[in-house]
N, CA, C and O atoms as a printed pandas DataFrame, in Angstrom:
     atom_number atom_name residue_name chain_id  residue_number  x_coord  y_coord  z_coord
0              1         N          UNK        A               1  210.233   77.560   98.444
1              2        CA          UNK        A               1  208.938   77.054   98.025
2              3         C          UNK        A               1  208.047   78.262   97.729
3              4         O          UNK        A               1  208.205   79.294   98.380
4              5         N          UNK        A               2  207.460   78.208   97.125
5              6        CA          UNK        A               2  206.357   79.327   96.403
6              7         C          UNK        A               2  204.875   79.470   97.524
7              8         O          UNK        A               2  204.295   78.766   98.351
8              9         N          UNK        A               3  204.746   80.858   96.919
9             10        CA          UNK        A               3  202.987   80.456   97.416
10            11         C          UNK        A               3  202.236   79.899   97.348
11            12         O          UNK        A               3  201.595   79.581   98.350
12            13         N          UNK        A               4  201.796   79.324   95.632
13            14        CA          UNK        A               4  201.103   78.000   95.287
14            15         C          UNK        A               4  201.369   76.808   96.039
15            16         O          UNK        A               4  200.566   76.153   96.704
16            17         N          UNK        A               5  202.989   76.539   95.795
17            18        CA          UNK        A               5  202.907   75.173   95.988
18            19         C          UNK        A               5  202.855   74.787   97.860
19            20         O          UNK        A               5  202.788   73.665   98.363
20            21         N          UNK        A               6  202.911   76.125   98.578
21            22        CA          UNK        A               6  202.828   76.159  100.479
22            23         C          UNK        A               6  201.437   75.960  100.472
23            24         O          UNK        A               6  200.772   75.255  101.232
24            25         N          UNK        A               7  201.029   76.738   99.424
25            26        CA          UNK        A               7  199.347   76.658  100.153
26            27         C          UNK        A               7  199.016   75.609   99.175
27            28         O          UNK        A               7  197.796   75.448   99.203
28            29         N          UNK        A               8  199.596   74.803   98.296
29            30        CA          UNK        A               8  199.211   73.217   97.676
30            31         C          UNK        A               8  199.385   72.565   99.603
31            32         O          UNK        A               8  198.381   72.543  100.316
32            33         N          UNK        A               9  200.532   72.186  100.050
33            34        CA          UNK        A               9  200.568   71.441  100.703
34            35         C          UNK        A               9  200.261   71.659  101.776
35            36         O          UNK        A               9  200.531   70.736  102.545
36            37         N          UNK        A              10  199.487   73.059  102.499
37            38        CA          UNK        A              10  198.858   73.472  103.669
38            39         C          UNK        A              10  197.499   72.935  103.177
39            40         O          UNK        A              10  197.071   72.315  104.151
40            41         N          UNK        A              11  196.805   72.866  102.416
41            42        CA          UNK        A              11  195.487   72.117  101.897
42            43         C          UNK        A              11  195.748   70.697  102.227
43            44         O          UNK        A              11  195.133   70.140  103.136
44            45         N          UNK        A              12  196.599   70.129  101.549
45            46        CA          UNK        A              12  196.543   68.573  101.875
46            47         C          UNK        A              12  197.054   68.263  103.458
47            48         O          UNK        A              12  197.103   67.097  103.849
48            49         N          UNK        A              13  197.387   69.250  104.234
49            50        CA          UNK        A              13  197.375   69.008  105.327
50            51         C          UNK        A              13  196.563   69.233  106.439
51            52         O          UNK        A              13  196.724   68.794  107.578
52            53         N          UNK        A              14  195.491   70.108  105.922
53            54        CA          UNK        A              14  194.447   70.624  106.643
54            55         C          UNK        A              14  193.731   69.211  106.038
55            56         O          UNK        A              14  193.736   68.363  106.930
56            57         N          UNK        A              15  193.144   68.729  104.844
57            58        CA          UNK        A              15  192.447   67.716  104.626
58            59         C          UNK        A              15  192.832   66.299  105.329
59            60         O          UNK        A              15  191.967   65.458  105.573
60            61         N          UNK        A              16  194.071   66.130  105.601
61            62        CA          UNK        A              16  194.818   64.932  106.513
62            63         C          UNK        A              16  194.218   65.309  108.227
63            64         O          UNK        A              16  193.408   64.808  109.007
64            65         N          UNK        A              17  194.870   66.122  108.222
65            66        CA          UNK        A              17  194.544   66.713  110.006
66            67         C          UNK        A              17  193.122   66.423  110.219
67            68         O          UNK        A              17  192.935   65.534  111.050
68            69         N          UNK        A              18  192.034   66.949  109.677
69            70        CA          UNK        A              18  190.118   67.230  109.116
70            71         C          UNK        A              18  190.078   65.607  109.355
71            72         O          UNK        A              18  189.600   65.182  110.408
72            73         N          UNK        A              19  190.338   65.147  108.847
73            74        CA          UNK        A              19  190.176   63.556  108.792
74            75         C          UNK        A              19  190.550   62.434  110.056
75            76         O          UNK        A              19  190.084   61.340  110.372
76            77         N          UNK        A              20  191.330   63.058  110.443
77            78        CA          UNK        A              20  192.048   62.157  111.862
78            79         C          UNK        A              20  191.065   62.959  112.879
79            80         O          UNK        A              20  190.561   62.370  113.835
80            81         N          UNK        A              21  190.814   64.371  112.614
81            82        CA          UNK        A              21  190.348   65.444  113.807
82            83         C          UNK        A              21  188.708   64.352  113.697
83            84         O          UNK        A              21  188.276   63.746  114.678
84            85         N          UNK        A              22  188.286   64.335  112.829
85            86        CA          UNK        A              22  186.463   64.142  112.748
86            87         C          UNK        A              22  186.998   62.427  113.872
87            88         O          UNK        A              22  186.691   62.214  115.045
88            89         N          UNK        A              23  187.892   61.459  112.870
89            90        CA          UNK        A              23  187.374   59.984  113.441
90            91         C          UNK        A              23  188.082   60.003  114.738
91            92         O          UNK        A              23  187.803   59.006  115.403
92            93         N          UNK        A              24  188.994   60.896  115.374
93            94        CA          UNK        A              24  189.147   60.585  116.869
94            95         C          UNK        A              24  188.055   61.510  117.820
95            96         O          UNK        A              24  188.189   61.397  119.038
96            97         N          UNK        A              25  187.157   62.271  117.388
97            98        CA          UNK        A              25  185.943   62.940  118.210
98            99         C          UNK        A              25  185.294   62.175  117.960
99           100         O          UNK        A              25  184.641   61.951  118.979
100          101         N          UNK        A              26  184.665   60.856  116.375
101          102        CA          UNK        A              26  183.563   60.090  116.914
102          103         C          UNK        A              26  184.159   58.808  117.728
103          104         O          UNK        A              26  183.445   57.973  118.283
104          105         N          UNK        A              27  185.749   58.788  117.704
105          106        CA          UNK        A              27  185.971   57.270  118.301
106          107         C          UNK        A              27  186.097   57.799  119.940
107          108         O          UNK        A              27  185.965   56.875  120.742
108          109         N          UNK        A              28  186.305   58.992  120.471
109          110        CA          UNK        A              28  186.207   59.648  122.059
110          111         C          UNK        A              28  184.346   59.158  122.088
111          112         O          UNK        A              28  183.723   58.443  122.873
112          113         N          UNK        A              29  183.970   59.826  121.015
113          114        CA          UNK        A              29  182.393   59.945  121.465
114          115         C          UNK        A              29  181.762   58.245  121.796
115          116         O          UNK        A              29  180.748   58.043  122.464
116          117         N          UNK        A              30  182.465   57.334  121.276
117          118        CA          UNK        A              30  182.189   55.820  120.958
118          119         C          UNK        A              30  182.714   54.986  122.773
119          120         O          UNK        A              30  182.394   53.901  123.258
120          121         N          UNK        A              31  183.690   56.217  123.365
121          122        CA          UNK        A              31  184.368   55.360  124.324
122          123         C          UNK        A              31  183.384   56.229  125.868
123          124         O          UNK        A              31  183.495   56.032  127.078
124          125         N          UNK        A              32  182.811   56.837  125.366
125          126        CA          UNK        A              32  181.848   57.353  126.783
126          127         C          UNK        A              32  180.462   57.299  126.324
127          128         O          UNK        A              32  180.035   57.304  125.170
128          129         N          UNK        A              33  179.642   57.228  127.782
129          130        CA          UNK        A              33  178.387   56.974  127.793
130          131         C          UNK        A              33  177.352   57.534  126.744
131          132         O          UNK        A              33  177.555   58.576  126.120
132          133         N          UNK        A              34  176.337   56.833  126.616
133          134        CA          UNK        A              34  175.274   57.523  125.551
134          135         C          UNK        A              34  174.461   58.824  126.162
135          136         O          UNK        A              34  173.421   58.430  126.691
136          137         N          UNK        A              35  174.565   59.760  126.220
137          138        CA          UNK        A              35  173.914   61.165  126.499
138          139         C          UNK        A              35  173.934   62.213  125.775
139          140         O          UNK        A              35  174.941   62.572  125.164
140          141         N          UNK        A              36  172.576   62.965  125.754
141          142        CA          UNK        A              36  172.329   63.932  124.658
142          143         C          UNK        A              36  173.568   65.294  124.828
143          144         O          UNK        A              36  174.025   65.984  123.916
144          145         N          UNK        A              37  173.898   65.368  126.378
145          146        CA          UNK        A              37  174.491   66.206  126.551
146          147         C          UNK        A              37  175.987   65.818  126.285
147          148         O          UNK        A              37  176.762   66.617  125.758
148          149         N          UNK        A              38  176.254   64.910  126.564
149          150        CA          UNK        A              38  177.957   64.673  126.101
150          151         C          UNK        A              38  177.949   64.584  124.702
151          152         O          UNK        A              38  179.103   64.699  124.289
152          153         N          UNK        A              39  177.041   64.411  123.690
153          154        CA          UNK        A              39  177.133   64.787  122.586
154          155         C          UNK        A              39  177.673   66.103  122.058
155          156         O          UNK        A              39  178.657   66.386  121.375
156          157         N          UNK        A              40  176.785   66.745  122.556
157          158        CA          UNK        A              40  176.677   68.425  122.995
158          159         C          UNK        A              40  178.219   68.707  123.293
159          160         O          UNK        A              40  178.996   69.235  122.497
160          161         N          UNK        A              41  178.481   68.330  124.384
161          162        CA          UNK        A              41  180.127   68.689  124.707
162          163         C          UNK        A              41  181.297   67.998  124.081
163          164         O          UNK        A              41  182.377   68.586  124.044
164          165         N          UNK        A              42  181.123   66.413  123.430
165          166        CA          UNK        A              42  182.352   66.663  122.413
166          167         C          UNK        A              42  182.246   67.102  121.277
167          168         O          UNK        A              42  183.343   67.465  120.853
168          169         N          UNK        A              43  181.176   67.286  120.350
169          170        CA          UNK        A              43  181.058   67.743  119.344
170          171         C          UNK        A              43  181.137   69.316  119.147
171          172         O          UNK        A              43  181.368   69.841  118.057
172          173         N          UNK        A              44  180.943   69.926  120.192
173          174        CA          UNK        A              44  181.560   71.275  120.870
174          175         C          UNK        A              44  182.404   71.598  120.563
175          176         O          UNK        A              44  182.780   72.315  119.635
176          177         N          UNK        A              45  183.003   70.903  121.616
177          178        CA          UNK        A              45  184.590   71.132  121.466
178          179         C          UNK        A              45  185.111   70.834  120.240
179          180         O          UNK        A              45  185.539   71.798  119.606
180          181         N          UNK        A              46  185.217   69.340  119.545
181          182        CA          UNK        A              46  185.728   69.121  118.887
182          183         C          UNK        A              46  185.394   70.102  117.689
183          184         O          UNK        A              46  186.178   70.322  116.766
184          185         N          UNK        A              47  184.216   70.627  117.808
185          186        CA          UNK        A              47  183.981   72.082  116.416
186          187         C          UNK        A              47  184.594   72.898  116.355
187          188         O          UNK        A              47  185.121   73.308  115.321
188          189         N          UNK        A              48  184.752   73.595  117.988
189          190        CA          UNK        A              48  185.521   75.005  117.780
190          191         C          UNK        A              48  187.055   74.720  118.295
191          192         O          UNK        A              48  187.891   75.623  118.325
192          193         N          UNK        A              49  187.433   72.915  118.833
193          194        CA          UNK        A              49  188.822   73.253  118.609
194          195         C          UNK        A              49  190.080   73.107  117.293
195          196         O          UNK        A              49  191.292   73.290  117.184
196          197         N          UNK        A              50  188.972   72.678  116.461
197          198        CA          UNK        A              50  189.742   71.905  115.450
198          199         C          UNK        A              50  190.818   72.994  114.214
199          200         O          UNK        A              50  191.532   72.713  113.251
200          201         N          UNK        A              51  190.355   74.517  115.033
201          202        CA          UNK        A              51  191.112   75.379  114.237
202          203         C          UNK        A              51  192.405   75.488  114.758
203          204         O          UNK        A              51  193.250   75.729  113.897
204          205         N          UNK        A              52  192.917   75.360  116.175
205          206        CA          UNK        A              52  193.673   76.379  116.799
206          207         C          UNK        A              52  194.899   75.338  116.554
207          208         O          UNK        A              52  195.953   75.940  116.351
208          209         N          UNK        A              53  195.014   73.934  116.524
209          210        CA          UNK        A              53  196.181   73.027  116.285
210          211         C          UNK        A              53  196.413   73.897  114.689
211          212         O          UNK        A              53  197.536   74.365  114.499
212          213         N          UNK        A              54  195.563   74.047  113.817
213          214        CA          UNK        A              54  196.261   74.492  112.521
214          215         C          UNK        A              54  196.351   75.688  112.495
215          216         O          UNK        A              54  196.058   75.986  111.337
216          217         N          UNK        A              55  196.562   76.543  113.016
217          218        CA          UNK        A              55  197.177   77.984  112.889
218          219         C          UNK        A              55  198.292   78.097  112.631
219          220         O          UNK        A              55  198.693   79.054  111.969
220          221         N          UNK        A              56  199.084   77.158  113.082
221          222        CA          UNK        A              56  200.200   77.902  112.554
222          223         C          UNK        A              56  200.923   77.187  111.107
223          224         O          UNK        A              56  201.869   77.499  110.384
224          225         N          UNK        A              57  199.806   75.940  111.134
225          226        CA          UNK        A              57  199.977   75.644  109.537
226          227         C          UNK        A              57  199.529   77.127  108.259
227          228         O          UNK        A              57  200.282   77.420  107.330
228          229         N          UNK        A              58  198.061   77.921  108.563
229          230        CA          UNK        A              58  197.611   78.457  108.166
230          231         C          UNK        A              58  198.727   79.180  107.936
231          232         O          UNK        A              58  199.473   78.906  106.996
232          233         N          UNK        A              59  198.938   80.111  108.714
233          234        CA          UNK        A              59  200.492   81.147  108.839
234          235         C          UNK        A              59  201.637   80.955  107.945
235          236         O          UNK        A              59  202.158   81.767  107.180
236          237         N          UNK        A              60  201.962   79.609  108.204
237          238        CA          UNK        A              60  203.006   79.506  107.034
238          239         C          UNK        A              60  202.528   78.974  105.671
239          240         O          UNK        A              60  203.347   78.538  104.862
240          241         N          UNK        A              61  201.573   78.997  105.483
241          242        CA          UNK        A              61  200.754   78.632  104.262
242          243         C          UNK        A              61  201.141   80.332  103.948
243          244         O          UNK        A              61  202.134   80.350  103.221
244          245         N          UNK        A              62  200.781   81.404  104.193
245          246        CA          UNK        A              62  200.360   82.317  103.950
246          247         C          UNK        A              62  201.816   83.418  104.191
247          248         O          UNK        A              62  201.719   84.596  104.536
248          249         N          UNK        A              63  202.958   82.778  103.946
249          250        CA          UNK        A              63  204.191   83.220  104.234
250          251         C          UNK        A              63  204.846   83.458  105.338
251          252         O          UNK        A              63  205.963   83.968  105.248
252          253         N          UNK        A              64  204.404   83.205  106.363
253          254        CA          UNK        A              64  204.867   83.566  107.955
254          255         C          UNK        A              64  204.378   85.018  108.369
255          256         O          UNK        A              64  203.455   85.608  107.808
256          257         N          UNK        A              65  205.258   85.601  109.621
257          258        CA          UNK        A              65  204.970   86.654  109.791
258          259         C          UNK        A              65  204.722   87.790  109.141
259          260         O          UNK        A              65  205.565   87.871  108.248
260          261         N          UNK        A              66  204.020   88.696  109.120
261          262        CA          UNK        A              66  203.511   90.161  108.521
262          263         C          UNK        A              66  203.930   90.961  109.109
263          264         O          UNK        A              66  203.674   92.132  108.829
């Protein structure tokens, strides 16, 4: 497979993943109490974890190891 067409289908998989990642942080946020601060903490998390599951999509988007 080429570079184009890895990083064609590392895009449509980051846009698939992006999509399930956003509606299961608002459907967590939907199943616990209303507070300004648990807002605060899943939207947190769910911000800065939503990179580290795709790393190693990124990686092989980008040919594997260096």
């Amino acid at each position: 497979m080429g570079p184009r067409t890895r990083r064609f289908v590392a895009m449509l998989g980051v846009i698939v993943f992006l999509v399930v990642w956003i509606w299961g942080a608002i459907a967590i946020r939907g199943m616990l109490p209303a507070s300004p601060l648990i807002d605060l903490l899943v939207y947190a998390i769910a911000g800065i974890g939503w990179g580290v599951p795709l790393y190693p999509l990124f990686r092989w988007a980008e040919g594997g190891k260096k």
